[in-house]
Each structure stands twice: as C-alpha cells, then as structure tokens.
C-alpha positions in Angstrom: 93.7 110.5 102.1 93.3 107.0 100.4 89.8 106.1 100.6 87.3 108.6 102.2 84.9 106.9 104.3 83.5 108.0 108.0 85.0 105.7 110.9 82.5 106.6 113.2 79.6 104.8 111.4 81.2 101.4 111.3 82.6 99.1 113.8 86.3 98.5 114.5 88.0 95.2 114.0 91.3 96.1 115.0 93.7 99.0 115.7 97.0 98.9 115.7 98.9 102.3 117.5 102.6 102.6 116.2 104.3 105.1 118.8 107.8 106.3 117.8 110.2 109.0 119.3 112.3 108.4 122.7 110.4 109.5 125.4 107.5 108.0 124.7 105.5 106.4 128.3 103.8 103.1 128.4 101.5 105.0 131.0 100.8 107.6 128.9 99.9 105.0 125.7 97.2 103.3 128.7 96.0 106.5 129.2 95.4 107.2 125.6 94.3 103.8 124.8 92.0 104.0 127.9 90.3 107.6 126.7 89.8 105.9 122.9 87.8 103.1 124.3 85.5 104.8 125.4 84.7 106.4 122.2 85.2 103.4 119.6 82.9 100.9 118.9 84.5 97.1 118.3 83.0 94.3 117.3 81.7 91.8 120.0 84.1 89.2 119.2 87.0 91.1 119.2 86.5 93.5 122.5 90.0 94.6 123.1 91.1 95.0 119.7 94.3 97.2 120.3 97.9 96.3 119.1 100.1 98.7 120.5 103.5 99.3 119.2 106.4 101.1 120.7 109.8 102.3 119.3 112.4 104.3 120.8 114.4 105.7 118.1 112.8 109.5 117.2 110.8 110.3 113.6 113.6 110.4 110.8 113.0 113.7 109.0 111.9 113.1 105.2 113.9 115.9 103.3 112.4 117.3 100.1 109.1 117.6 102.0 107.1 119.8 104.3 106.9 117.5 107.2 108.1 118.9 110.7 110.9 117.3 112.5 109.1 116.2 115.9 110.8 114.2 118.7 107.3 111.9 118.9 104.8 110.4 116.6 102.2 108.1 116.2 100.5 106.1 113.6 97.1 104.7 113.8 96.0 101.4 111.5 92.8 100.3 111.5 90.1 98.3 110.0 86.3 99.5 110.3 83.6 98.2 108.6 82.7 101.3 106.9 85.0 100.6 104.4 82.0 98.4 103.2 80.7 101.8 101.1 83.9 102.8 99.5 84.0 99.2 98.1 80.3 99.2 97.2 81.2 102.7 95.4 84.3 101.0 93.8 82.3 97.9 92.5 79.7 100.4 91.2 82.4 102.3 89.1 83.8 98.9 87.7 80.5 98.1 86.6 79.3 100.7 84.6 82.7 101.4 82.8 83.2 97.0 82.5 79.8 97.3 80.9 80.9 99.9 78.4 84.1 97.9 78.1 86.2 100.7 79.3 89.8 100.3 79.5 90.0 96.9 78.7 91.9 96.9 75.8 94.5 98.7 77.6 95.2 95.7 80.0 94.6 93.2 77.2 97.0 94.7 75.4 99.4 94.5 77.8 98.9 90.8 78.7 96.3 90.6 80.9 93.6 88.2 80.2 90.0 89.3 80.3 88.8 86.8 82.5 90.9 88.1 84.8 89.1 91.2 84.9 86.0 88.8 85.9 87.9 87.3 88.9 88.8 90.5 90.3 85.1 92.1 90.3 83.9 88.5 91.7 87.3 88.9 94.3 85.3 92.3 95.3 81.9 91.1 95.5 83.4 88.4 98.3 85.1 91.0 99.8 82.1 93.2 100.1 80.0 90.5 101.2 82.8 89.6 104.0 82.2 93.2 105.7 78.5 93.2 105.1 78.5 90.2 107.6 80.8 91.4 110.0 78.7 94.5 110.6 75.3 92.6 110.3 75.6 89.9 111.8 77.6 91.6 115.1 74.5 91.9 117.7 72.5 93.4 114.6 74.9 96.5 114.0 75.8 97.2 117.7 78.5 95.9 118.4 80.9 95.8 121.6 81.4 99.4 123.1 84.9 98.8 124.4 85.4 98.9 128.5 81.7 97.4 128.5 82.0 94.2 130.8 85.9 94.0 129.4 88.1 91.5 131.5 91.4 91.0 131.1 
C-alpha cells in the first residue's frame, strides 16, 4: 500500500482495468464492469469513466518472490478524490518540519536550491486545491452514480 486513503468516500475520475492472462472474455469484463457501476460513484462529467485493457499473454511469474503463478490477473488504476486528505496530511507534515527547517540542509547540500523547496509545497497547495474543486464543485459532493441516465 502507497497512500492509505478510503475510495468509497470520494468520487471516481477514472478507472482504468488492465486484464491479462489468455482466456480472458470480453463478456465476462462487461459483466464485471456492469456489477462495479453500480457500486462506484463518478463524477458528473465523466459518467462512464472506464478504460478497459485486455492482454492475451498469461502473468509472468516474478521469481525471488511470494507471488502465485496464475493463468489470469487484473490490475485496477484509478483516481478518486479522496486522495485530497492524504495530500492535505502530506502538506501538513511538510509544514511543521519546513518550519523547523528539517532536512533542508540535506538537499541543499546536495544541490538543491531552497526555493525549490518553496515551489514544491506551492506545486501541492495547487494540487490540493485542484481535487477540492473537483469534489465540491461536482453537484455539491454527489456526483454521477454510474448506470444513472447513462447513454451510450
């Protein structure tokens, strides 16, 4: 796990579904694309919001690890909006340890320049403000429940 934030509080911008393994069924993806729509909430301008991908060729086993070989598997990518909160936490964090000027003479010292420091916490505010829109200002926080009025 990269960044622990709850999916089912935000809304979905996209989702992308990378099948792999060869006998994989485009029915079977419509199926399971059909049974997640009714359970994940998009945003109102983007109501389909699904990228499917398909590849024949099976899993490659990764040796050294734990993984179990499996003819099929599928990888979900996603963006949600309650990503907002890890990057609110983030920001937080940078703060208080900028303000006690934590760290910095470890990337001054190795040729970063402090203002650069600046630009990324000001490249995070954007970015925080970015999602903050997105989920406000999308039918004030409802959304578009996907299958709702859906044509295609």
């Amino acid at each position: 796990q990269m960044v622990k934030c709850d999916p089912r509080v935000g809304q979905y911008i996209a989702c992308c579904l990378l099948y792999r393994g060869h006998d994989i069924d485009p029915r079977s993806v419509n199926t399971a694309i059909n049974s997640l729509r009714q359970s994940i909430n998009f945003v109102s301008w983007c109501p389909t919001g699904f990228k499917i991908g398909i590849n024949k060729q099976p899993p490659k086993e990764v040796p050294g690890t734990d993984l179990g070989i499996g003819k099929n598997a599928v990888c979900l990518l996603s963006n949600n909006t309650a990503i907002a909160d890890a990057w609110k936490s983030l920001s937080h964090k940078f703060d208080l340890m900028y303000k006690q000027r934590a760290f910095v003479h470890w990337y001054v010292g190795e040729g970063m320049e402090e203002g650069e420091l600046n630009e990324a916490r000001e490249n995070l505010a954007v970015l925080e403000n970015d999602y903050a829109e997105v989920s406000e200002g999308d039918d004030n926080g409802q959304g578009h429940q996907s299958g709702e009025d859906d044509e295609y």
